[in-house]
C-alpha positions as a printed Julia matrix, in Angstrom:
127×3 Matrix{Float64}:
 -13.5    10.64  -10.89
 -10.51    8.45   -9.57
 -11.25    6.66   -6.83
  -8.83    4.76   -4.54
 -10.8     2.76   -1.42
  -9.04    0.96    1.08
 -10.56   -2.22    3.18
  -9.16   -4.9     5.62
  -7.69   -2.89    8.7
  -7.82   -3.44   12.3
  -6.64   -4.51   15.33
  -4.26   -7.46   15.52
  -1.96   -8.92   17.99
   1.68   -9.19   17.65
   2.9   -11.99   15.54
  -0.71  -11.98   13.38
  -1.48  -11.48   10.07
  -3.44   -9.08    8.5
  -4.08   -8.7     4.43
  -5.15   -4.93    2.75
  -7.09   -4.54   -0.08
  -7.29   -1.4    -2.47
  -9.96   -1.59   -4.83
  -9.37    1.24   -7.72
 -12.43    2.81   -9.94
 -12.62    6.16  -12.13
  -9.81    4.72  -14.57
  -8.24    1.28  -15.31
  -4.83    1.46  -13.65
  -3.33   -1.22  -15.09
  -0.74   -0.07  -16.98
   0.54    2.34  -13.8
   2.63    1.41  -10.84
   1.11    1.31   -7.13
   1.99    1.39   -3.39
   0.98    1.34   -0.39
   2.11    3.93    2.28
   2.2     4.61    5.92
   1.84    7.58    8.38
   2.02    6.78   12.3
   1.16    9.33   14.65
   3.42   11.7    14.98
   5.17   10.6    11.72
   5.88   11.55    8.24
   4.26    9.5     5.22
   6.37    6.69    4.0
   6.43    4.33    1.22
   5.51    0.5     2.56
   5.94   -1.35   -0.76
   5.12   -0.56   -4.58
   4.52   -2.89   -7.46
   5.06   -2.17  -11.17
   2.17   -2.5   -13.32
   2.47   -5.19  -14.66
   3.78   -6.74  -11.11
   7.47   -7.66  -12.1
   8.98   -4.83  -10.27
   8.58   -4.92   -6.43
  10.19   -2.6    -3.43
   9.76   -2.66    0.49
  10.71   -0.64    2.8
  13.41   -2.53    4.47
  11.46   -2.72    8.18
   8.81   -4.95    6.43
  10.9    -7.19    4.11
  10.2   -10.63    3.99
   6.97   -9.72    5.98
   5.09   -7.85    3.52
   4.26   -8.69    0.12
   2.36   -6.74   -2.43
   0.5    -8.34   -5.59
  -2.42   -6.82   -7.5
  -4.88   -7.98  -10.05
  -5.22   -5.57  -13.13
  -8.72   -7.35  -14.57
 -10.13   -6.18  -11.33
  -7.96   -3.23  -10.46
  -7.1    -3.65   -7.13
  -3.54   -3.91   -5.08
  -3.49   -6.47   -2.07
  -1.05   -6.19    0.92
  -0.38   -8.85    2.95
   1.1    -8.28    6.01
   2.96  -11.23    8.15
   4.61  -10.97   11.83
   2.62   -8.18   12.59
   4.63   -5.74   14.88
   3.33   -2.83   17.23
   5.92   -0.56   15.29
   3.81   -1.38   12.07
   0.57    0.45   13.52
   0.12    3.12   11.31
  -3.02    4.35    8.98
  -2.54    2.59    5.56
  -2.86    4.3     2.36
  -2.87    2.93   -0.92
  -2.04    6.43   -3.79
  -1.53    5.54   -7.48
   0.8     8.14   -9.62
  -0.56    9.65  -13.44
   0.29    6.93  -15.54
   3.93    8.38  -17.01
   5.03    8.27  -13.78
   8.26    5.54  -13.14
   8.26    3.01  -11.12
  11.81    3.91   -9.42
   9.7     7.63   -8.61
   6.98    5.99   -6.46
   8.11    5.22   -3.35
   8.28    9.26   -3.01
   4.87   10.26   -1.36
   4.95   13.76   -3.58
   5.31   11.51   -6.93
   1.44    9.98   -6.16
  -1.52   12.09   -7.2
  -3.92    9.96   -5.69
  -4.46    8.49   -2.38
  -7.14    6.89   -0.9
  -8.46    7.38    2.54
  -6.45    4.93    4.77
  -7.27    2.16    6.71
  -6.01    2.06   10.22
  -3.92   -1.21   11.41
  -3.02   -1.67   15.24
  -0.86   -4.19   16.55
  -0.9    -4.66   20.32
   2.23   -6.17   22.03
């Protein structure tokens, strides 16, 4: 069974730093693109960032460019986010969701395209 488990949330003050961590098990994911998404309160899931499999390919939303980056490490299946500059706008509940593996990486930052998501990890930023 494919298992997605997030790690590394919590409370942070404006300006920090914060760095996610989704560790994958169930099925190597190394040859399928990942990202990390988003839902505030009140809010519709979005797309934070995605990486390509092997890591070439990278997107951001464009509220966390240049603050956010996204790597992973395929020998030990997991997908890092690092998250610089912190803002209260960015509190949200983090989820990391991996696609079946013939899914594109141009198709992922659409939440529908991912078939499985983790639980979330919840980030808050205080001004």
């Amino acid at each position: 069974q494919v298992q997605l488990v997030e790690s590394g949330g919590g409370l942070v003050q404006a300006g920090g730093s914060l760095k996610l961590s989704c560790a994958a098990s169930g099925r190597t994911f190394g040859s399928t693109p990942m990202g990390w998404f988003r839902q505030a309160p009140g809010k519709e899931r979005e797309v934070v960032a995605a990486i390509s499999w092997i890591g070439v390919l990278k997107t951001y939303a464009n509220s966390v460019k240049g603050r956010f980056t996204i790597s992973r490490d395929n020998a030990k299946n997991t997908v890092d986010l690092q998250m610089n500059s912190l803002k209260p706008e960015d509190t949200a509940v983090y989820y990391c969701a991996a696609p079946s593996p013939s899914t594109q990486f141009k198709d992922i930052p659409n939440p529908e395209n991912m078939d499985y998501w983790g639980k979330g990890t919840l980030v808050t930023v205080s001004s």
